[in-house]
PAKOL-409567 format. One record per residue (C-alpha): residue in three letters; x, y, z negated. Coordinates in nm, 3 decimals. Each point is the difference from the previous one (the first is absolute). Layout:
<badrens>
badren residuo->ALA&px->X&py->Y&pz->Z;
...
</badrens>
This chain:
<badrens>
badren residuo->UNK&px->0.000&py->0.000&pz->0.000;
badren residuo->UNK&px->0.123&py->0.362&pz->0.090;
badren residuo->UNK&px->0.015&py->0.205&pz->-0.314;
badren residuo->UNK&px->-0.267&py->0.233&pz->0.129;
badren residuo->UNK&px->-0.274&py->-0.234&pz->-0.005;
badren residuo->UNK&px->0.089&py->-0.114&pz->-0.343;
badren residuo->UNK&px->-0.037&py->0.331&pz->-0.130;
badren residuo->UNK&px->-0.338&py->0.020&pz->0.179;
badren residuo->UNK&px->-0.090&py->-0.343&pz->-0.170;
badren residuo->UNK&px->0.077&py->0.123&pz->-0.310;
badren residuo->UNK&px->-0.177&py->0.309&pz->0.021;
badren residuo->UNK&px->-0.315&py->-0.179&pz->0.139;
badren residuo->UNK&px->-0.012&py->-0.247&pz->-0.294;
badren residuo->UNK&px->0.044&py->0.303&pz->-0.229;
badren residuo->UNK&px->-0.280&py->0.193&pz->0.147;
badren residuo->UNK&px->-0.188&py->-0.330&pz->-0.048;
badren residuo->UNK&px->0.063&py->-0.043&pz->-0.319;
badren residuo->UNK&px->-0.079&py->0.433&pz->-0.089;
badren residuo->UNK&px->-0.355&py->-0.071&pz->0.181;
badren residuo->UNK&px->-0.090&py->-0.373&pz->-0.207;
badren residuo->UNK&px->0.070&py->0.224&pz->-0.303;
badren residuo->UNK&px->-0.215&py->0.334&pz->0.056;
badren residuo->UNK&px->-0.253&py->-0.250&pz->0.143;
badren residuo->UNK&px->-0.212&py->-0.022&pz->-0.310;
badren residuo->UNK&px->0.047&py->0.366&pz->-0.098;
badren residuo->UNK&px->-0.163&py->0.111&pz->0.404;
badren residuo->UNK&px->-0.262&py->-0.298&pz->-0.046;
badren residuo->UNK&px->-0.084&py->0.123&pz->-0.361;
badren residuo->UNK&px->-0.047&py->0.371&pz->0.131;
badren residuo->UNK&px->-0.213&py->-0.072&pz->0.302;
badren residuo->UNK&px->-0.236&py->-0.207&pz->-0.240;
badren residuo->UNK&px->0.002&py->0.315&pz->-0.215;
badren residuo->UNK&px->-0.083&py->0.256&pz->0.339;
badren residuo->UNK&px->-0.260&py->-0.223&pz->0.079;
badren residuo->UNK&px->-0.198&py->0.007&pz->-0.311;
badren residuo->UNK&px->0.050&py->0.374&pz->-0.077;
badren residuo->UNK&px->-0.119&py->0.009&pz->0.337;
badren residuo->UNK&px->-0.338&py->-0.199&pz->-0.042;
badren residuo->UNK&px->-0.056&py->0.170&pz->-0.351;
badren residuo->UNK&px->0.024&py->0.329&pz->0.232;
badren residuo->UNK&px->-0.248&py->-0.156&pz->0.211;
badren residuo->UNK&px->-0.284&py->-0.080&pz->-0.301;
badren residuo->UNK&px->0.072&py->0.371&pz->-0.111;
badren residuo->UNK&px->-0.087&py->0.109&pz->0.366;
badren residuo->UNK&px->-0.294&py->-0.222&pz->0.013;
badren residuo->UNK&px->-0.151&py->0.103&pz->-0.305;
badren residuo->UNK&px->0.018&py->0.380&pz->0.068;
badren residuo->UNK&px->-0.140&py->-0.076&pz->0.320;
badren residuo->UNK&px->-0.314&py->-0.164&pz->-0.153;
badren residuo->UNK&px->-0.004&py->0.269&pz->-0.262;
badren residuo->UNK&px->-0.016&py->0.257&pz->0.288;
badren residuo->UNK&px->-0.276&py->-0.213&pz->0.124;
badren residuo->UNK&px->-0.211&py->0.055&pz->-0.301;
badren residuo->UNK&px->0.013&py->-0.301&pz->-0.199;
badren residuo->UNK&px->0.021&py->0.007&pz->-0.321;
badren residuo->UNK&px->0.364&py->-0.065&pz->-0.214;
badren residuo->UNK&px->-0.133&py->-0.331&pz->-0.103;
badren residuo->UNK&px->-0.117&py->-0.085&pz->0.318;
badren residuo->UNK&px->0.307&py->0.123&pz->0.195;
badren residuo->UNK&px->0.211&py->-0.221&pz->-0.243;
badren residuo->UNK&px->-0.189&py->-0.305&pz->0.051;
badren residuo->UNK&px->0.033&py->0.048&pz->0.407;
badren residuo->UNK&px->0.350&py->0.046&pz->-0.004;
badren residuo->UNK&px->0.036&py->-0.309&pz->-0.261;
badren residuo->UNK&px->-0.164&py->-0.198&pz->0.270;
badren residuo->UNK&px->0.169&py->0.167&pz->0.284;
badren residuo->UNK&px->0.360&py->-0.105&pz->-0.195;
badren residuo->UNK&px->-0.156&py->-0.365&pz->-0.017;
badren residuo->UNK&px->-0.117&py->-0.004&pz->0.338;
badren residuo->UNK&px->0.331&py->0.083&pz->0.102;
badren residuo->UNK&px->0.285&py->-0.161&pz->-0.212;
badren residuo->UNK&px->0.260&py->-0.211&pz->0.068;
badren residuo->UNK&px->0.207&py->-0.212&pz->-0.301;
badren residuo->UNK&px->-0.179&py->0.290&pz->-0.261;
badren residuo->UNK&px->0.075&py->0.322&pz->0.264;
badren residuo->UNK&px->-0.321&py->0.186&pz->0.139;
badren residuo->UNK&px->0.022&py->0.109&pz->0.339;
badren residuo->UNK&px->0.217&py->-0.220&pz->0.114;
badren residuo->UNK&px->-0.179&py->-0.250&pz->0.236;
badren residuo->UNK&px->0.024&py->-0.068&pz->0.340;
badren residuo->UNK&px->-0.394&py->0.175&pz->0.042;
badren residuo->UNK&px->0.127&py->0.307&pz->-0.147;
badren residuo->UNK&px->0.360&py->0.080&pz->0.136;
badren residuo->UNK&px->-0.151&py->-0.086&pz->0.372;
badren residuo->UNK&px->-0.355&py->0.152&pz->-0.049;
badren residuo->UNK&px->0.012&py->0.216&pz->-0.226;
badren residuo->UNK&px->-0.282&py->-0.162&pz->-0.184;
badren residuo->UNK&px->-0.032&py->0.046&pz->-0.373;
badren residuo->UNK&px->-0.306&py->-0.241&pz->-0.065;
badren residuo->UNK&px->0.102&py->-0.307&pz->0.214;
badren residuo->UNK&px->-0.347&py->0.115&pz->0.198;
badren residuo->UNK&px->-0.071&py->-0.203&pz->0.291;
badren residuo->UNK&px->-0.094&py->0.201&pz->0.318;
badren residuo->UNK&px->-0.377&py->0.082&pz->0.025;
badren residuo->UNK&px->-0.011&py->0.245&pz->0.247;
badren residuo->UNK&px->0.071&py->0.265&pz->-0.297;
badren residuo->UNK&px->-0.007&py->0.348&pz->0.111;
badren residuo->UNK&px->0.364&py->0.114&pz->-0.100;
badren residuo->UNK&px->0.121&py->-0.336&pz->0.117;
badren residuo->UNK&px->0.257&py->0.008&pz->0.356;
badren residuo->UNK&px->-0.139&py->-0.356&pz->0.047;
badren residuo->UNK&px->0.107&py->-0.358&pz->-0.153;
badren residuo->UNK&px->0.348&py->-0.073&pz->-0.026;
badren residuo->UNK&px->0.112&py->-0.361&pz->-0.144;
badren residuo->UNK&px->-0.384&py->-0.074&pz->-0.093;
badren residuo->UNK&px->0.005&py->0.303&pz->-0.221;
badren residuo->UNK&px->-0.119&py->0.373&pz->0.048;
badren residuo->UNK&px->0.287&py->0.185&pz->0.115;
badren residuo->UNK&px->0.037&py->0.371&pz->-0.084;
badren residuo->UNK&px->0.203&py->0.286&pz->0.113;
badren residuo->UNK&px->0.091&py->0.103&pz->-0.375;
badren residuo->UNK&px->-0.134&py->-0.135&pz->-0.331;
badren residuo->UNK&px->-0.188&py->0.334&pz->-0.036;
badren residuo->UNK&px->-0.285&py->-0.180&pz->0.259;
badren residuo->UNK&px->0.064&py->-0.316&pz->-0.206;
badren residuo->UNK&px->-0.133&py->0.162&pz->-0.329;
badren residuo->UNK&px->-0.222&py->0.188&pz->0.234;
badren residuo->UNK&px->-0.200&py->-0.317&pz->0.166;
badren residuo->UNK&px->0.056&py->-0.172&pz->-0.388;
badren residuo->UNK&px->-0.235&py->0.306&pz->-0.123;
badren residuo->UNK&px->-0.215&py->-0.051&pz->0.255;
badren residuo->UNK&px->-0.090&py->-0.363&pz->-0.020;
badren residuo->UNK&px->0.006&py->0.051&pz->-0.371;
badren residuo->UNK&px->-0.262&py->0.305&pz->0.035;
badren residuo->UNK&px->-0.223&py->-0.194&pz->0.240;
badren residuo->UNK&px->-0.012&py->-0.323&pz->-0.278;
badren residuo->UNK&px->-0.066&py->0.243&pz->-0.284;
badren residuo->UNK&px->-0.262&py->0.195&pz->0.138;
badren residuo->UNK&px->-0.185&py->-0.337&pz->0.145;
badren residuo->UNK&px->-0.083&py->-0.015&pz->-0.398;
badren residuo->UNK&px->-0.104&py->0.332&pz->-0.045;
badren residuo->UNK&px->-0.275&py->-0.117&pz->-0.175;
badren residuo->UNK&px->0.104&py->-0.219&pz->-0.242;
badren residuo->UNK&px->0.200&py->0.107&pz->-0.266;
badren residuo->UNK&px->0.384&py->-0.061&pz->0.104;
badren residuo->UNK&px->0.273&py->0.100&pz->-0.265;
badren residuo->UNK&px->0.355&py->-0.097&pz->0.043;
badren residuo->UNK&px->0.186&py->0.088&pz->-0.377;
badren residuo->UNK&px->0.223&py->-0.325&pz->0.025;
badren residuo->UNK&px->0.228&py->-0.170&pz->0.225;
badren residuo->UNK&px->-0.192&py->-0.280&pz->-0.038;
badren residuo->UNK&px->-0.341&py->0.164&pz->0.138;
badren residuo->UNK&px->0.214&py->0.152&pz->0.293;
badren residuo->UNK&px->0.146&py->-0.356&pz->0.083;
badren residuo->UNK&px->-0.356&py->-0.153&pz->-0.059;
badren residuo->UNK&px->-0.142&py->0.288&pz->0.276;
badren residuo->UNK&px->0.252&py->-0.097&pz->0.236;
badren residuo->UNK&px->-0.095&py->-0.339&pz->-0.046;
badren residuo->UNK&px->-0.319&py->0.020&pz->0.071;
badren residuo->UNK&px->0.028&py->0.193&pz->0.304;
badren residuo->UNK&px->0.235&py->-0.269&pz->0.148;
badren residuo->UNK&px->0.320&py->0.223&pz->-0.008;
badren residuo->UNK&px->0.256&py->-0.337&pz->-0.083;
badren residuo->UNK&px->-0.056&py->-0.357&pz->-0.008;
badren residuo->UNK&px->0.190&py->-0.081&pz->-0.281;
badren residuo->UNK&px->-0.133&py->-0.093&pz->-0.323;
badren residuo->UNK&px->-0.127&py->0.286&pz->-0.192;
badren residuo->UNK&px->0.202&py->-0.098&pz->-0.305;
badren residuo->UNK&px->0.298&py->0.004&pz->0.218;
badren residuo->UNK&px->-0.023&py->0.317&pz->0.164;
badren residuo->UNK&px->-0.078&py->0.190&pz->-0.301;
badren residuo->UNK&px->0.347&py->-0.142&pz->-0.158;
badren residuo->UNK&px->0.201&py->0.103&pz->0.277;
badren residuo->UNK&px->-0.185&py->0.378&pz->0.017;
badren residuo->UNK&px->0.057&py->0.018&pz->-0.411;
badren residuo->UNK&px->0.352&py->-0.082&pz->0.065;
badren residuo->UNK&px->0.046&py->0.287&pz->0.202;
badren residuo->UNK&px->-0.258&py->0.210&pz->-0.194;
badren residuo->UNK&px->0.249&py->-0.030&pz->-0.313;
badren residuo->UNK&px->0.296&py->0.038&pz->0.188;
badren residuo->UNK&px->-0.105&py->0.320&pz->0.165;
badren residuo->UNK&px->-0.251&py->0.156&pz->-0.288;
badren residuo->UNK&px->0.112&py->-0.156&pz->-0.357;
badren residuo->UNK&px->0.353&py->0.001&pz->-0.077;
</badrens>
């Protein structure tokens, strides 16, 4: 070997061995941007709902459920429906009005402001149906139970409601 390419070798192999170390330190730090960035998110989606009118408890609740609907490993807003759609309630496309069309079986939206927007809106449209009986939402548990009822998941109730709570707490109690 010409002394050149040793020195190149070695170089390499120390480069390596500088990039296996700092490896856990970058990995650790994205991890970190990307759940400051999703706790932005639930802060963006709850002033949004605020702006729409709903109340503080209500607001919280939606944006517990839009965390849920959207988590990966514990992190809201990190699914596949929501970094390619822009979709904060895992909604599937039915011809909503701030909807660009379906995308991946799911309404796809040009920002999550039209997300929260057509979430509002389908919300609205369910509540009002029951205008005449008495309707009062005070508790997770009676949001979840609405949501139920008006087919918004298929998953058990008792399931859903653990996975909103967990995001509930994590966002609102600490």
């Amino acid at each position: 070997m010409r002394g050149g390419s040793l020195r190149g070798l070695l170089t390499l192999l120390m480069l390596s061995g500088l990039i296996f170390l700092i490896y856990p330190f970058l990995k650790k730090k994205i991890i970190i941007s990307s759940s400051k960035m999703s706790i932005d998110t639930s802060k963006a989606v709850y002033i949004l709902l605020k702006a729409r009118g709903y109340t503080e408890t209500l607001s919280r609740y939606m944006t517990a459920q839009a965390s849920h609907e959207t988590a990966v490993n514990g992190i809201p807003f990190e699914s596949f429906i929501f970094k390619n759609n822009n979709n904060c309630f895992g909604m599937k496309y039915a011809k909503q009005i701030n909807a660009l069309g379906e995308k991946n079986g799911y309404a796809n939206y040009h920002s999550i402001d039209q997300s929260v927007i057509d979430f509002g809106d389908w919300y609205n449209r369910r509540r009002n149906s029951l205008i005449s009986l008495p309707l009062v939402i005070t508790t997770l548990e009676s949001y979840v139970n609405f949501m139920k009822n008006n087919k918004y998941f298929e998953a058990p109730e008792s399931e859903y409601l653990k996975g909103v709570q967990y995001f509930y707490n994590k966002l609102f109690i600490q």
